[in-house]
C-alpha positions, 0 to 999 in steps of 0.5 A, spaced: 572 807 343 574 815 342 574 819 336 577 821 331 579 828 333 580 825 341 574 829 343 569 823 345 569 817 347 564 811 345 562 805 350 557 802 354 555 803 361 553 797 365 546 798 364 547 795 356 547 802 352 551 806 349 554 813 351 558 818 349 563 821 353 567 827 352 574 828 355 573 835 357 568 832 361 562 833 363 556 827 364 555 822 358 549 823 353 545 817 351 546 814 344 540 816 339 539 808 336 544 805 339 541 798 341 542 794 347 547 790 348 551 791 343 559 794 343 561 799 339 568 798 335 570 803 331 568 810 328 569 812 321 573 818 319 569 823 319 566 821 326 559 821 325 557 814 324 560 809 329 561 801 327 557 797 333 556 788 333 552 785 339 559 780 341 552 775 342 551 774 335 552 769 331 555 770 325 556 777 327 552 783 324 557 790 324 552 795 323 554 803 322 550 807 327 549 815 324 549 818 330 545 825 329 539 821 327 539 814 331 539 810 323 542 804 322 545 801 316 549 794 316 555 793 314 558 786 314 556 780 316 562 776 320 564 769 320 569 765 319 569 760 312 568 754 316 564 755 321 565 749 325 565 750 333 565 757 333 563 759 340 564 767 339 567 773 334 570 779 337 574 783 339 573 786 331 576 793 330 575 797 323 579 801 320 575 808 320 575 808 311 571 801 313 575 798 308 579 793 313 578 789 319 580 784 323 577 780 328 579 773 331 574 767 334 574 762 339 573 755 336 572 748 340 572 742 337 572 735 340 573 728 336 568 723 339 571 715 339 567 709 338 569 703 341 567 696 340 569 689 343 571 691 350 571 686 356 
């Protein structure tokens, strides 16, 4: 996820922690606060706190995650009104004023039939 002024880029290494990378180069710095496991999804327009969910979750929690003290705010809570056969959220992307978003869901729902009298 990069900045807003293109400067840094947020993501998460395989080791499940969230880093922050310049594109000048030069070695990541961990996050202050960010928790495991979690995604980060956007930043706001000022660039000091980013969006950040753990696609695990379920309805899915978005936090806002200050990144000069580590603190962590909710946001929204994410699911869709008929929760029915959802297995997952995600991917959701935010807009920097955080007054719009979008995400999609992956649904399975099946029909169970009852047959009786066969011989």
């Amino acid at each position: 996820m990069i900045s807003p002024n293109g400067k840094t880029v947020a993501a998460v290494q395989f080791d499940h922690k969230g880093y922050l990378f310049s594109t000048e180069g030069g070695e990541p710095r961990g996050i202050n606060g960010f928790p495991e496991r979690y995604i980060p999804v956007g930043w706001t327009n000022d660039g000091q706190l980013l969006f950040i969910y753990n696609p695990g979750d379920l309805p899915s929690k978005v936090e806002r995650l200050n990144l000069a003290t580590g603190q962590r705010q909710p946001w929204k809570t994410l699911i869709p009104p008929d929760a029915a056969g959802i297995v997952s959220l995600g991917p959701i992307l935010i807009t920097p004023d955080g007054n719009s978003y979008v995400y999609e869901y992956l649904r399975t729902l099946s029909d169970l039939y009852l047959v009786e009298g066969i011989k």
